[in-house]
N, C-alpha and C positions, 0 to 999 in steps of 0.2 A: 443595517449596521453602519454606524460612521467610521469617516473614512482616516479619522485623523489618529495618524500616526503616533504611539505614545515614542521617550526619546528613548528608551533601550530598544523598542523594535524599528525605528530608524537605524542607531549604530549596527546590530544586528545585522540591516541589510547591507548597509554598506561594508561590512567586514565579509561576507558570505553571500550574498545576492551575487549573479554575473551580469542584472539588467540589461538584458538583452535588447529590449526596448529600449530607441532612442541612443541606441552608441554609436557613436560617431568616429571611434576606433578601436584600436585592437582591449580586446578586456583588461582589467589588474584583474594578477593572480589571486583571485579571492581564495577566502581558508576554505581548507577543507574538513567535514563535519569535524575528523581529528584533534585538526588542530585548536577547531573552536571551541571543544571542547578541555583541551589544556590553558586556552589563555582565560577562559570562564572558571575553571579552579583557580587559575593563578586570583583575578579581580575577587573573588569570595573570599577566599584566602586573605582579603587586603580589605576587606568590608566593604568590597564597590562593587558597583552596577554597569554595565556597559555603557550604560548614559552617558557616565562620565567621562569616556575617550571623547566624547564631542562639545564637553561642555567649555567654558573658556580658560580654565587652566589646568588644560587637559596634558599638556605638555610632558608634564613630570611624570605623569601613571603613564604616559606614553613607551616613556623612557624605561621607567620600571618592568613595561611589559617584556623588553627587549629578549627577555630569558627564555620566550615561549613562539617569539615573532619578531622577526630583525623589525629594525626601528623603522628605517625608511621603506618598507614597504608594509605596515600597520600606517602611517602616514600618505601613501601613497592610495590605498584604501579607503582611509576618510575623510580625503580631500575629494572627495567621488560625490559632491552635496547635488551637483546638477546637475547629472547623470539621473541621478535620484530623484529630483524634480520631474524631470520630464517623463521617466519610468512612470511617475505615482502618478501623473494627471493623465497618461494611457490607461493602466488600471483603472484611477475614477471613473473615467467613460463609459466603462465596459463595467460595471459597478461589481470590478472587483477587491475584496478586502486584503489587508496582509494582517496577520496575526503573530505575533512573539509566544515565546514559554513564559513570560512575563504579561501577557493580555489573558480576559477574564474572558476573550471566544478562543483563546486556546484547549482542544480537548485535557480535561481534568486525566481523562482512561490513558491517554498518551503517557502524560506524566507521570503516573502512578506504576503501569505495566512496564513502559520499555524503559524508563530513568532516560540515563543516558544516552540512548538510541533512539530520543524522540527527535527528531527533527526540530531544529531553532526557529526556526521559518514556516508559518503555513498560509498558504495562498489560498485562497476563495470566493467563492459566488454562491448567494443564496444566502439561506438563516442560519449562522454558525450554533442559534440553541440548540436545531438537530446533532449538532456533534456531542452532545451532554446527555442524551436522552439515553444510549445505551440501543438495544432493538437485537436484532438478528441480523448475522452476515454467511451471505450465501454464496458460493462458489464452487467454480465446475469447468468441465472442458469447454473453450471455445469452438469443439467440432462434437455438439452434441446433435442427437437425432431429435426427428419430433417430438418423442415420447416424452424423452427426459426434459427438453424445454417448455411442454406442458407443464410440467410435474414440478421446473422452478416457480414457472408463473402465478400454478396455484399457491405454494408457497409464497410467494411476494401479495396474495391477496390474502393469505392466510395471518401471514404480518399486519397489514390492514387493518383487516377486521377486531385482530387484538390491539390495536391502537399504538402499534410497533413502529419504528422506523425499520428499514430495510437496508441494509450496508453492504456492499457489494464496490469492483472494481471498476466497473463499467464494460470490460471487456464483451465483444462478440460471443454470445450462445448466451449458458447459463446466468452470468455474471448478468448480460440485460435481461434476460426473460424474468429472472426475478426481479428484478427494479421496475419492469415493464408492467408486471404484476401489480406491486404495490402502488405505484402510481394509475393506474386507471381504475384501481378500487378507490380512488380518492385516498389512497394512505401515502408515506411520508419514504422516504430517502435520501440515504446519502452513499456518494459514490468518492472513492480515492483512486484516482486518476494517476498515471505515472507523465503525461503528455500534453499537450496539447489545449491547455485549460482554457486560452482565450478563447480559443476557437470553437471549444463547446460551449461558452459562457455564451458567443453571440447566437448560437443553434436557436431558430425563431424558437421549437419543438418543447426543446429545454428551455429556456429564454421567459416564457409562460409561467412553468413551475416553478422557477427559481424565484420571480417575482412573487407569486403564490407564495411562496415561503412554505414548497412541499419537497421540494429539492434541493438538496446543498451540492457542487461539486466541489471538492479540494483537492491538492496538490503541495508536495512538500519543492516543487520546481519548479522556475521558473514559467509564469504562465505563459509567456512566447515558446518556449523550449521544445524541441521535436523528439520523437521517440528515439531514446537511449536506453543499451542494455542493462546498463548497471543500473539505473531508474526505476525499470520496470523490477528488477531482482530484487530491490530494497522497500515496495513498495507494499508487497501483502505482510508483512508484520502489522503493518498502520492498518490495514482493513480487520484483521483479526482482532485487535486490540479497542477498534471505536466500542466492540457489541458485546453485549452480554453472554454468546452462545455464537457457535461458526456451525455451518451446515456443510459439508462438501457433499456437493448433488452427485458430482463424476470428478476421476483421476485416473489416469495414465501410473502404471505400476510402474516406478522407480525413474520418469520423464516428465517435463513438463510443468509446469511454470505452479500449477492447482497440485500436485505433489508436492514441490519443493516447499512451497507456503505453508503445507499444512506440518508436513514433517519439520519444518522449524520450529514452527506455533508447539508444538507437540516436545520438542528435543529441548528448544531451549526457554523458549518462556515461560508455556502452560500455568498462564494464568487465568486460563476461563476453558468449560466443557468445548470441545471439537468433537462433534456429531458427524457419521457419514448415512446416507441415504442407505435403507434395508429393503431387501426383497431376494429375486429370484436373479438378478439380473447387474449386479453389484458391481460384478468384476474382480480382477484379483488386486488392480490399484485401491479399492474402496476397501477390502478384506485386508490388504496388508496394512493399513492405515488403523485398522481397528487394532492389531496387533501392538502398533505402535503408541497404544492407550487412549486411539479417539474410540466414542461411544455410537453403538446402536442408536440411530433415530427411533424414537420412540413414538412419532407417527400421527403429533398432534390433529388430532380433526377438527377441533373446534377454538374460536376463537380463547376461551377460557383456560381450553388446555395448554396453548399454547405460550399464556401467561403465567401460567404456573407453571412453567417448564424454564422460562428465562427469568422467572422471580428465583427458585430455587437457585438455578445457576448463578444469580448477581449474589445470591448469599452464599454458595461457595467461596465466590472468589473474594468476598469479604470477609470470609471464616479461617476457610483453607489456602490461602493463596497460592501457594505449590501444592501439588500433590503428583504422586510418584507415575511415571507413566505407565508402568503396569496395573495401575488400578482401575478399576471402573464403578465407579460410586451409585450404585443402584438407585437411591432415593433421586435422581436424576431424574430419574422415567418411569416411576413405580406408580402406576395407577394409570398412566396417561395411553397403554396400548389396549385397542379393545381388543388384542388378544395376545397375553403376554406370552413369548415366547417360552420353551426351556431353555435350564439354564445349561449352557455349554460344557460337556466337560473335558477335564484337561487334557484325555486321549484324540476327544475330535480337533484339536489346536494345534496342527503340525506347525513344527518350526522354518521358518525361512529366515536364511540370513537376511542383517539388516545391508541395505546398502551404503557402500565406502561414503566416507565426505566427498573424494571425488568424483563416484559416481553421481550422486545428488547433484554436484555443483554442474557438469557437464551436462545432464537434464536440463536444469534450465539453461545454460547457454547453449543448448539445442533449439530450446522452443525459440530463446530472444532472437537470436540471428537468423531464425526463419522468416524472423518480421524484420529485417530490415528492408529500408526505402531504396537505397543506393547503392550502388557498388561502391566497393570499399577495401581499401588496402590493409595488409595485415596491420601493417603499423596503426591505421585507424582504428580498425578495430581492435589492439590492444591499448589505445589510449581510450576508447569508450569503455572498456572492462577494467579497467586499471590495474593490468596485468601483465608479465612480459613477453615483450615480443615472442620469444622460443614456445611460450605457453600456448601462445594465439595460434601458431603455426600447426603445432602439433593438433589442438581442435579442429583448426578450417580443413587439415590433410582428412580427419574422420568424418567431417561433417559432407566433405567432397564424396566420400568412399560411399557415405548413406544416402547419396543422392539429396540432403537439402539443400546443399549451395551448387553451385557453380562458379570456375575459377575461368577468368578473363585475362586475356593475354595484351602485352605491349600499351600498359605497365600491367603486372600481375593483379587485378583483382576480385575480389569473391560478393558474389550476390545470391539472395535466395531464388531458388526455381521459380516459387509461385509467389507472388508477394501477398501481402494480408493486407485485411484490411485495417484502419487501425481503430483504438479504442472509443470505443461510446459514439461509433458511426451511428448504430440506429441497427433495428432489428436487419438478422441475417436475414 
């Protein structure tokens, strides 16, 4: 992919990028997605392009914008031209791309699915075609057992073999065993990363593939950027959203990063089938999910089947694009098990309550704070959640009680017990 910058995904960067890379001092307060998204109605609203804050009688839209972004610090902003230089020719090296909602290797599924909640900005390494192709994304506990990380891998060759991409996070357990999969049957992936991008882009491992043009990694974050909570929270809608069909291989009932993602995908988008793995051995995280309107895997064996399971599904979401989450659309998996279950009835369905928003939310700010690197102050860590203070307090007090953190004294800080490892290390 070439590396040159169209001009609305320059301004872009410079309005919302923190180019980490090459700053020389303290950042400008770049927008946040919020706000970006107010001063981008406001320019539509006025028949302009973001181009045009940089072009040379940019002055006046400047000034007009002022109702959405004080004036001098939009100006302080895009006066950041070589800051931006230096950023891009680090990139170059490391041949990584930047892409706008405005560029033609921006994912199309992005734009269509999440509107407004796609990300302005996407950073990557590898063949952005793979972000067009659609495929399978797979996702699961990072504390899987053998079994089940078998049982992703063969699905990641199972992807393969149907000429699929494979979409997943990268994360430790599941998340690699199926990417692990597809790639050593010589098939295709792409992984959404919430961390660390440069740093995988130079991975000799990956590095191969990427030039191969069998792997894409992207990042809606800055590619120097380190693991952040809020990052990794905001980041499975984007995996959900590349693929035709979601798999959840394992989840944690009512915890955990592989819950929270699916029950969003589920609550609020549900614009594509969410399948969880079937058998003897499911769990009640995988069972309560199915409740929540994701569908029986239906247990494709062959590569054909499993074409005709994710063609059906891309013609849902082109037909039906919502559909209610009590339903489960049979024609989904009909014909594809070679031994169709019966059908459930509604006495064997006991009900369980669904879990609070705030239970969910504090799930995953269980799992993210278990992965942090450092000790860290409440205050830090309500500025990584962008939450308040009394909020943070109140979670670190429970998260202390459950044994994940640890509270450090003279100055008061909180770290996890065991730390992780972090994403797209490479098999457990």
């Amino acid at each position: 992919m070439s590396f040159a910058l169209s001009p609305d995904t320059q301004a872009i960067l410079l309005l919302t990028a923190p180019m980490i890379v090459g700053r020389n001092g303290p950042s400008a307060e770049v927008l946040t997605p919020a706000e970006f998204k107010r001063l981008a109605r406001l320019l539509r609203e006025k028949g302009r392009q973001p181009a045009d804050l940089v072009s040379p009688d940019a002055e006046a839209l400047v000034g007009e914008c002022r109702t959405v972004v004080d004036r001098d610090r939009l100006r302080v902003l895009l006066d950041r031209g070589f800051l931006l230089s230096q950023a891009v020719e680090r990139w170059q090296a490391r041949a990584i791309w930047v892409a706008s909602r405005a560029d033609a290797a921006y994912p199309g599924a992005w734009k269509e699915r999440l509107d407004s909640e796609a990300p302005a900005v996407l950073y990557g390494c590898g063949d952005p075609a793979l972000l067009q192709s659609g495929g399978l994304a797979v996702v699961g506990s990072r504390h899987a057992d053998d079994g089940l990380l078998a049982y992703a891998e063969a699905i990641g060759q199972l992807a393969a073999g149907a000429g699929r991409t494979l979409v997943s996070g990268g994360a430790r357990g599941v998340d690699q065993a199926a990417m692990r999969g597809a790639l050593t049957a010589e098939g295709t992936a792409a992984g959404v990363v919430a961390d660390s991008l440069e740093r995988m882009a130079l991975n000799r491992e990956h590095r191969n593939l990427l030039m191969a043009g069998r792997l894409v990694l992207v990042s809606p974050y800055d590619p120097a950027a380190g693991f952040n909570v809020g990052h990794a929270m905001q980041r499975n809608k984007l995996i959900y959203a590349l693929a035709d069909a979601a798999l959840v291989v394992s989840a944690d009932h009512e915890k955990g990063g592989t819950w929270a993602g699916a029950v969003e995908h589920l609550e609020k988008f549900r614009r594509m089938r969410v399948y969880v793995r079937t058998g003897d051995d499911v769990g009640p995280g995988l069972e309560a999910l199915e409740r929540k309107g994701a569908l029986p895997w239906p247990d494709p064996r062959t590569p054909d089947a499993l074409i005709t399971l994710l063609g059906a599904a891309a013609k849902d979401d082109r037909e039906q694009p919502l559909f209610p989450v009590d339903s489960a659309p049979e024609a989904a998996h009909r014909g594809l098990r070679e031994a169709p279950a019966p059908a459930p009835s509604a006495a064997a369905q006991p009900h369980t309550p669904a879990a609070s928003p705030a239970d969910a939310l504090f799930a995953t700010v269980r799992m993210l704070l278990a992965r942090m690197d450092a000790a860290k102050t409440d205050a830090e860590v309500a500025a990584d959640l962008d939450v308040s203070k009394s909020q943070v307090k109140t979670w670190l007090q429970r998260l202390v009680d459950e044994g994940v953190l640890e509270r450090i004294a003279r100055p008061t800080r909180y770290r996890a017990r065991r730390r992780q490892r972090s994403l797209f290390d490479g098999p457990a």
